[in-house]
C-alpha positions in Angstrom: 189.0 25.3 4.0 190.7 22.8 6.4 192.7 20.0 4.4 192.4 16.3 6.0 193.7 13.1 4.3 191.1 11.5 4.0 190.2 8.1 5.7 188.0 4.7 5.2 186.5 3.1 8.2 184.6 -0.1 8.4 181.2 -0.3 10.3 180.6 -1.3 12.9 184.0 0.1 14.5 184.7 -1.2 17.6 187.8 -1.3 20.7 189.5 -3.7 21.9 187.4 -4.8 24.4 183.6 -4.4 24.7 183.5 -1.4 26.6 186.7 0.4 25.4 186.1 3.1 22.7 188.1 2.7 19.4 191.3 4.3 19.2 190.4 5.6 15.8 188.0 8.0 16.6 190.3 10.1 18.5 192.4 9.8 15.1 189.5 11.0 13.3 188.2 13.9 15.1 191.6 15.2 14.9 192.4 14.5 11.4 189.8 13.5 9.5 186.4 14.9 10.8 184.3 13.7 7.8 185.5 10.0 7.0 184.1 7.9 4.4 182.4 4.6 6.2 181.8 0.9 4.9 178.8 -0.8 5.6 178.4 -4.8 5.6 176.6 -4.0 2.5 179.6 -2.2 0.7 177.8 0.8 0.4 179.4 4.1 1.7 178.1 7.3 3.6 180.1 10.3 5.4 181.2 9.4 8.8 181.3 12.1 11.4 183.0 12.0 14.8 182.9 16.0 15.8 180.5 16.6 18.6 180.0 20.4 16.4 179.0 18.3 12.8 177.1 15.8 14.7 175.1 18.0 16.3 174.3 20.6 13.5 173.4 17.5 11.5 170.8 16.1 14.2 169.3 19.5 14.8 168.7 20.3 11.0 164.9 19.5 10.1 166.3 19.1 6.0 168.4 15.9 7.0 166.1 13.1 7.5 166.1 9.4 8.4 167.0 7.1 5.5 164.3 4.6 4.2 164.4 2.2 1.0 162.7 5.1 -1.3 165.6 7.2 -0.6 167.7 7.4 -4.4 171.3 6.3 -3.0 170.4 6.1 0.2 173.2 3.7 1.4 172.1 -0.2 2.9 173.3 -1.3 6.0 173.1 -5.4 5.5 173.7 -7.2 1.7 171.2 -7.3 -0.3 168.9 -10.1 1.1 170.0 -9.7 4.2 168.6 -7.6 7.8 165.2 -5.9 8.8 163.2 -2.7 8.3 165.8 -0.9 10.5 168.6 -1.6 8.5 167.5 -0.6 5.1 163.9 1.3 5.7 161.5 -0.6 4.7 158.2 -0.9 6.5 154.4 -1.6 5.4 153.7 1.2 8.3 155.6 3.9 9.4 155.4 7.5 11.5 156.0 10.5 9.4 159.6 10.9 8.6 160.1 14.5 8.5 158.4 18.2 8.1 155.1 19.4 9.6 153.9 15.7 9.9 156.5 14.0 11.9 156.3 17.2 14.3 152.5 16.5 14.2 152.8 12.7 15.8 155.8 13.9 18.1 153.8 16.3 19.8 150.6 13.4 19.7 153.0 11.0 21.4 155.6 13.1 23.3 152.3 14.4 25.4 152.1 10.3 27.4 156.3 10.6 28.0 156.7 13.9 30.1 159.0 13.7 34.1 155.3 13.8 35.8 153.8 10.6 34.3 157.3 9.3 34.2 157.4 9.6 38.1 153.9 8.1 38.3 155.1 5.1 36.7 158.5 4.9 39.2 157.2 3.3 42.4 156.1 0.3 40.2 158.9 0.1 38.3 161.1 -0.1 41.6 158.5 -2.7 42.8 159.6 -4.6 39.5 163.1 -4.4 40.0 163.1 -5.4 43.3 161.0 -8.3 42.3 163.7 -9.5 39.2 166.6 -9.1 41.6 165.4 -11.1 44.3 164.2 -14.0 42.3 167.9 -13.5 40.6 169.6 -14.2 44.4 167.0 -16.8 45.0 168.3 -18.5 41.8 172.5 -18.2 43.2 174.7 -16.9 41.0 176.7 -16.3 38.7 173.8 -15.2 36.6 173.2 -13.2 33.5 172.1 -9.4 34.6 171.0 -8.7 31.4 168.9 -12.2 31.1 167.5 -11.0 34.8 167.0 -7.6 34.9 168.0 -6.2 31.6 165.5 -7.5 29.4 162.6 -8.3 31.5 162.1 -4.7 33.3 161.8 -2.4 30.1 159.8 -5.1 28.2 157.0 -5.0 31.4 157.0 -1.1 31.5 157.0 -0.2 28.1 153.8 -3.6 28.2 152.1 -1.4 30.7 152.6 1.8 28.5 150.8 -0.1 25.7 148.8 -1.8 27.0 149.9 -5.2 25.4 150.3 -8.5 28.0 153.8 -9.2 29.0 153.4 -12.6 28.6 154.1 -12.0 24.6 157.3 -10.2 25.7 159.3 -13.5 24.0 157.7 -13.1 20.6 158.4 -8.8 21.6 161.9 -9.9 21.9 161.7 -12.1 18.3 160.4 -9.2 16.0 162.6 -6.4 17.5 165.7 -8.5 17.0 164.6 -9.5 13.5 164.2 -5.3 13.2 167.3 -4.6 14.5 169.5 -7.6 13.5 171.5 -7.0 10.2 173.2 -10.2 10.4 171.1 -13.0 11.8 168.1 -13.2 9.9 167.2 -13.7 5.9 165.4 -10.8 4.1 162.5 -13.4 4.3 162.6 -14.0 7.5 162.6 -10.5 8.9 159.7 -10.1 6.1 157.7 -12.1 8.1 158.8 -11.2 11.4 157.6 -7.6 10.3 153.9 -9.4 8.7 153.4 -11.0 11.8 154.4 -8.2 14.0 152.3 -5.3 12.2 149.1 -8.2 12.1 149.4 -8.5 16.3 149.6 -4.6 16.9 146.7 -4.0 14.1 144.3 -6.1 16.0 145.4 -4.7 19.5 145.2 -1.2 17.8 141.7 -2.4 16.8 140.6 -3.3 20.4 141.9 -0.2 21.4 140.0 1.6 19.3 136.6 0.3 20.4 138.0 0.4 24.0 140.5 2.6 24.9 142.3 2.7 28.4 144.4 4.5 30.0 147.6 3.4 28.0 149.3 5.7 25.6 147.7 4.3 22.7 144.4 4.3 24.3 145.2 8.6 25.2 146.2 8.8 21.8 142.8 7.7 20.3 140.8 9.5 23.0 143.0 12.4 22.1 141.5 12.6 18.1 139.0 9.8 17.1 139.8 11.0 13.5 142.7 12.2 11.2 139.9 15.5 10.4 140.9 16.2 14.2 144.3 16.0 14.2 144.0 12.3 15.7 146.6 9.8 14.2 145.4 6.8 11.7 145.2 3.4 11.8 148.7 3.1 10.2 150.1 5.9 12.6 149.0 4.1 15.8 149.8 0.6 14.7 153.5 1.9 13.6 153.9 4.1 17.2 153.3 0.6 18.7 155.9 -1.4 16.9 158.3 1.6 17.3 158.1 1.7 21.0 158.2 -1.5 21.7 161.3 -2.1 19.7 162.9 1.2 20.8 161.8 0.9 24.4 163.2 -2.5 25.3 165.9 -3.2 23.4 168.2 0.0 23.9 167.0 0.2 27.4 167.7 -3.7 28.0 171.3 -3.6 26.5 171.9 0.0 28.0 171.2 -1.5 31.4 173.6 -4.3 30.8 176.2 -2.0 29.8 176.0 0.8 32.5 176.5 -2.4 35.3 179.3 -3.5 33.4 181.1 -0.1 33.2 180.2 0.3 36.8 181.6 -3.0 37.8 184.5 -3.4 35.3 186.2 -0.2 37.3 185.1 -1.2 41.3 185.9 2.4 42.6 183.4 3.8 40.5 181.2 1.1 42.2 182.1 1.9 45.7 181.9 5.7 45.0 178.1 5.1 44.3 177.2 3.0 47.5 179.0 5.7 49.6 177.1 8.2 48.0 173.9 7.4 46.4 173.0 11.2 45.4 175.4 10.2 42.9 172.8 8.0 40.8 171.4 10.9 37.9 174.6 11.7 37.1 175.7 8.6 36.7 173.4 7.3 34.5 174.1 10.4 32.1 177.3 9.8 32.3 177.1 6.1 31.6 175.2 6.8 28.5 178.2 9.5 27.5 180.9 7.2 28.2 179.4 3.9 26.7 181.0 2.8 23.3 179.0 0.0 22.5 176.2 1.7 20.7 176.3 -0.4 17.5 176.5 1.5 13.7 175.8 4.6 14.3 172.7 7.4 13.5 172.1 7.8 9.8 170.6 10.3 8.1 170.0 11.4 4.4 170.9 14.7 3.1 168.0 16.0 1.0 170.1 18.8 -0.1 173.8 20.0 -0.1 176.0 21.0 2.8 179.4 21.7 3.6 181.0 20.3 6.4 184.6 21.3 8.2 184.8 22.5 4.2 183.5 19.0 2.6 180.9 19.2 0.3 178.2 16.6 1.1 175.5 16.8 -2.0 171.8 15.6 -2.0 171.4 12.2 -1.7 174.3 11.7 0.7 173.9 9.2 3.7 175.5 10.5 7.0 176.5 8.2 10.0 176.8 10.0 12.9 178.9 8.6 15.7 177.4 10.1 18.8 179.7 8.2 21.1 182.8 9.5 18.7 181.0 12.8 19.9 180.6 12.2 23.4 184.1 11.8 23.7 184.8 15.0 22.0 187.9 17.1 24.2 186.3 20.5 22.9 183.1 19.7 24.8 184.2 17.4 27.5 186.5 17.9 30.0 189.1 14.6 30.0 186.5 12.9 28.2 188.1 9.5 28.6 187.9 9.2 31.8 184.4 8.4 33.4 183.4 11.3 35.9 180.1 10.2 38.2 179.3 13.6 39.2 179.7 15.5 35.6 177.5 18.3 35.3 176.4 19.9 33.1 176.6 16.3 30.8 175.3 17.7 27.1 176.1 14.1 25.5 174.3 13.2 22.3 172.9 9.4 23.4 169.6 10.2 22.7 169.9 12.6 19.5 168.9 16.2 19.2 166.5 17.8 17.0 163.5 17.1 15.4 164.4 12.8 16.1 165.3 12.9 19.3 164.6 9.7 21.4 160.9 10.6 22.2 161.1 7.9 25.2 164.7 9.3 27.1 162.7 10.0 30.2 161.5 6.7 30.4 165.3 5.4 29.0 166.8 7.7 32.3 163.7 6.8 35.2 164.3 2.9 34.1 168.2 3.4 34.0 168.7 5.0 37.4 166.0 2.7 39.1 168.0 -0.1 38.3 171.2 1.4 39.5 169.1 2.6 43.2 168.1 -1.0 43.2 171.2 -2.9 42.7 173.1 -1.2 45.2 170.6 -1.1 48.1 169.7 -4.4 47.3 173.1 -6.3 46.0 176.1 -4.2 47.0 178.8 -7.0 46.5 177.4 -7.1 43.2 181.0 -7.8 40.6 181.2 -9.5 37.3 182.1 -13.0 37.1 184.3 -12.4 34.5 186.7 -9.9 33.1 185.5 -7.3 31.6 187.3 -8.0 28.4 185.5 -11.2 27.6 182.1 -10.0 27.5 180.4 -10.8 24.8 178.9 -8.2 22.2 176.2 -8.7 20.5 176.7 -9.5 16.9 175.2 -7.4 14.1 172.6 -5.7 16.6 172.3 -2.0 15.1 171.9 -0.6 18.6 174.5 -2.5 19.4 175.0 -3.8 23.6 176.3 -7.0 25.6 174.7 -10.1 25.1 174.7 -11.5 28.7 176.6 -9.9 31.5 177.7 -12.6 34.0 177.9 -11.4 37.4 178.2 -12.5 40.9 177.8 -11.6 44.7 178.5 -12.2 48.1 175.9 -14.6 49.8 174.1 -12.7 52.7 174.6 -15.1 55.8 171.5 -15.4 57.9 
């Protein structure tokens, strides 16, 4: 059994700077693998920063996400405070766990596959070309996030849908109430949610009596009924919230963040315009190296383990620190240091196991057409400030930037 003093971290841990990794979790993985963390709420879990525990934990079909009829299961936000994503509580949901979550992954994992994913590229390149030249039109500085960021996942994941992107503002309301444990009132993110689940019921309605070619409309044409495997009412309405939350808002602040990484080291910038082959393995690496990603991946122990010799019981929340993991020396080679061309790149971004991030291929097509874009389109792209002051995003769960100011050379005609 290997004996660590143990430690007490406070969530969410953060550097010194927005894109700098905190010191501490190179402390922990050495000394104290299995911490004890603090959330805003005061309630505690087991805090792993080990690529090994992180991993086992993700890929273990027993260890499930945490929702409010969990006994123990620990809160994020106080008592009155954040949305269904920071203590799990929702009127509709997927299936958590066992045969039935597998069930609706294999449903919905059938729309996000490389070959519809490179069906949907040409328009998404149309669409970032599109953002960034109204962006120069406008002058700079300007906000790349407020530009590009946002708007590009909100339209594809629209199109996937099948919802009008012209509601992408009230989108961008109820995902933050989701995901915010700070800024909203328990009764505000109540009704967020109400209003929310009430607009996708009645598109899931439509889409019902006419279904397209979107992935909810595949879906129904795919079982009419639950007797043939098809989803419900609730399952389809609940896919709809999820992926809209889940596919603009990491996608949004992860494209804000890989530019500023990019742009905060300019060598790393350059190295891409001379060689543009460079792009796939940049993006994975950006999503290794970023340390901005918020609280952490919980999940609740429904039995007993033992970990680096700790015995976790039932009941136990875990936060796993996948960037704490992606940094880990026994898997990475100098982990600290951002490497365009690493290969092979196992990092832990989007999860592993039965929850991992059904929508990464869409995350990596969006990801690196922004990156193709920017620098055939905007080379002289920089930051108009240091990298140091830009802002986070407070209390987000999936944490992120909330503008990235940059600017650019004007072309002379």
């Amino acid at each position: 059994m290997t004996q660590h003093q143990k430690q007490t971290v406070r969530l969410p841990l953060t550097g010194n700077s927005p894109l700098e990794a905190p010191a501490a979790w190179q402390s922990l993985r050495r000394g104290c693998p299995v911490a004890t963390a603090e959330f805003p709420s005061g309630d505690k879990a087991a805090y792993l920063t080990r690529y090994e525990h992180i991993k086992g934990v993700l890929t273990d079909p027993r260890f499930t996400r945490p929702t409010d009829a969990d006994p123990g299961a620990a809160r994020i936000a106080p008592a009155g405070a954040g949305g269904p994503a920071a203590d799990g509580s929702s009127a509709v949901a997927v299936p958590g766990h066992g045969e039935e979550h597998q069930r609706w992954r294999r449903r919905v994992g059938k729309y996000f596959t490389a070959k519809r994913m490179t069906a949907l590229r040409p328009g998404m390149v149309a669409m970032a070309e599109d953002l960034v030249a109204t962006m120069i039109d406008n002058g700079g500085p300007a906000d790349l996030k407020a530009a590009l960021g946002f708007p590009l996942p909100v339209f594809v994941i629209c199109e996937i849908l099948g919802v009008p992107a012209a509601d992408r503002e009230r989108f961008s309301h109820w995902s933050d109430a989701f995901l915010n444990v700070s800024r909203y009132t328990a009764e505000e993110s109540r009704a967020a949610q109400s209003e929310f689940t009430r607009y996708m019921a009645a598109h899931t309605a439509a889409v019902r009596q006419d279904p397209g070619d979107d992935l909810l409309g595949m879906l129904v044409r795919d079982g009419r009924t639950e007797a043939d495997g098809g989803l419900s009412d609730d399952e389809l309405v609940a896919t709809g919230m999820g992926l809209l939350v889940a596919g603009h808002e990491t996608t949004a602040n992860m494209i804000g963040k890989m530019t500023a990484m990019l742009l905060a080291d300019r060598a790393l910038w350059e190295q891409l315009l001379a060689d543009p082959s460079l792009i796939r393995t940049a993006v994975e690496e950006a999503l290794r190296y970023d340390a901005n990603l918020g609280f952490g991946s919980r999940r609740y122990l429904t039995e007993g383990i033992e970990i680096d010799g700790e015995r976790l019981p039932s009941g136990t929340t875990v936060v796993c620190a996948m960037p704490a993991a992606n940094r880990d020396e026994r898997v990475f080679t100098d982990p600290e240091t951002m490497d365009l061309s690493r290969s092979p790149n196992p990092h832990l971004t989007f999860g592993a196991g039965p929850h991992a991030c059904l929508g990464q291929a869409l995350a990596r097509t969006e990801l690196q057409v922004t990156l193709e874009v920017l620098l055939r389109t905007v080379p002289t792209l920089r930051l108009a400030v240091p990298a140091a002051e830009l802002p986070r995003v407070e209390g987000l769960l999936v944490g992120g930037l909330r503008e990235v100011p940059v600017t650019w050379e004007e072309r002379i005609a």
